[in-house]
PALOGU-917645 format. One line per 3 residues: number of its first residue (from 1); their letters; for each residue x, y, z of N, C-alpha, C. Coordinates in Angstrom, 2 decimals. Example, Ala and Ser with C-alpha at 12.3 -4.5 7.8 and 13.67 -1.06 7.14 Angstrom:
% residues 2
1	as	13.19,-5.69,7.80,12.30,-4.50,7.80,13.20,-3.30,7.80 | 12.85,-2.25,7.08,13.67,-1.06,7.14,12.90,0.03,7.87
END
This chain:
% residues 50
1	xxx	177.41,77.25,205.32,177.69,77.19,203.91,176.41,77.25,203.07 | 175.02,76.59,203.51,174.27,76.61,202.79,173.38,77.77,202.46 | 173.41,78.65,204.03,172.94,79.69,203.69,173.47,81.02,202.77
4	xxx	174.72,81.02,202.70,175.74,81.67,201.86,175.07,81.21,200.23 | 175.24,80.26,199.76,174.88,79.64,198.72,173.31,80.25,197.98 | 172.62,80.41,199.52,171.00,80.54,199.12,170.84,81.73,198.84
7	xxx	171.75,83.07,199.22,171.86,84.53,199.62,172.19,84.79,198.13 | 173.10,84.07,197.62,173.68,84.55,196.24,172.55,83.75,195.48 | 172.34,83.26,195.66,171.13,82.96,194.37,170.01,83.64,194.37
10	xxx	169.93,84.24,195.35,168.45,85.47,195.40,169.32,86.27,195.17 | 170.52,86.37,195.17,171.18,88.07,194.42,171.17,88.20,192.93 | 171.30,86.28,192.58,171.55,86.40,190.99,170.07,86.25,190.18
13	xxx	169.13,85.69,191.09,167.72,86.14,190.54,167.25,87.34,190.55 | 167.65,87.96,191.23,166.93,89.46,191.45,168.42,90.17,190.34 | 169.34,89.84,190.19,170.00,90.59,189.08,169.35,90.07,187.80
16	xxx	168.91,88.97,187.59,168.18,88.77,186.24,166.62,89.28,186.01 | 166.40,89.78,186.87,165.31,90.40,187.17,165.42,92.00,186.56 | 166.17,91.99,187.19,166.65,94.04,186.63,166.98,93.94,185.22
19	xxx	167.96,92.69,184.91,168.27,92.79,183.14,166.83,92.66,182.43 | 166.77,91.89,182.68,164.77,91.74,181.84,164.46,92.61,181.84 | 163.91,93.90,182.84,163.19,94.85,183.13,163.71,95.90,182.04
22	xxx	165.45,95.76,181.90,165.99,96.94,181.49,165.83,96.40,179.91 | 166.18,95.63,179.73,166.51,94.93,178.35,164.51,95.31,177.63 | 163.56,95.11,178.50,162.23,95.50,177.91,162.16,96.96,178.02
25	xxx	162.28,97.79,179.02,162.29,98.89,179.23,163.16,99.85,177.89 | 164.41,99.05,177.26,165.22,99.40,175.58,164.67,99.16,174.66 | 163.87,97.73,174.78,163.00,97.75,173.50,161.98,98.98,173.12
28	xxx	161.24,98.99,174.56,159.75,99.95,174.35,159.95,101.40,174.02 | 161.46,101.85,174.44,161.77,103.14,174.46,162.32,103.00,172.79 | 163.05,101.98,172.32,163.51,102.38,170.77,161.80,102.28,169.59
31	xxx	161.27,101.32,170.09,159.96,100.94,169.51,159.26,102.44,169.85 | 159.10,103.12,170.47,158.35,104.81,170.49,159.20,105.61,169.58 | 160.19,105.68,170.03,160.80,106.49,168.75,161.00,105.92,167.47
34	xxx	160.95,104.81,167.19,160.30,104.76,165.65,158.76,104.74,164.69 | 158.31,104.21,166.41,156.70,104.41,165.63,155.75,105.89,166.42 | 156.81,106.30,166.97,156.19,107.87,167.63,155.69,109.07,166.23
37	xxx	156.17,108.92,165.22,155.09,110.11,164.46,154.25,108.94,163.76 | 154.23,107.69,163.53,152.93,107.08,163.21,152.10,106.75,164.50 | 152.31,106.43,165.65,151.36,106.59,166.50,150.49,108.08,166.66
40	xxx	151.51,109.08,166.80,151.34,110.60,166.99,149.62,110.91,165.65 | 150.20,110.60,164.56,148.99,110.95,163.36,147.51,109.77,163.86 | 147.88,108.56,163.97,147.14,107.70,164.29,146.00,108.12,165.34
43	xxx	146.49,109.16,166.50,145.68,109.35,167.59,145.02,110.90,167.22 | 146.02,111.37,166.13,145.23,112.74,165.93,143.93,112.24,164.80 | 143.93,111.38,164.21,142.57,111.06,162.93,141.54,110.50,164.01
46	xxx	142.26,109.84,165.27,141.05,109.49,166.09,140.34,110.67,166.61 | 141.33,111.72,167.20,141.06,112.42,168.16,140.15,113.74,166.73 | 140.31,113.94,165.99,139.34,114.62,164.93,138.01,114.08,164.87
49	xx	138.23,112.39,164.78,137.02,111.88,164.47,135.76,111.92,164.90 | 136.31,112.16,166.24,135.31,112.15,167.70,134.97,113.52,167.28
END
């Protein structure tokens, strides 16, 4: 019984593991597409500067 018990709790840590990953992985991807043409100009005034 106890090992049953221990099996699912490394299933439900490693499933909260993937939500985190995915849930950051949605942020970073909506956060580029809103700041993707102000990053985009940002790196071209650098990339002139030089």
């Amino acid at each position: 019984m106890r090992n049953r018990r221990r099996v699912s709790g490394n299933g439900q840590g490693l499933a909260e593991y993937a939500l985190i990953l995915s849930l950051i992985a949605i942020v970073a991807m909506s956060a580029l597409l809103f700041l993707g043409g102000g990053i985009d100009s940002i790196l071209s005034a650098i990339g002139t500067s030089v």
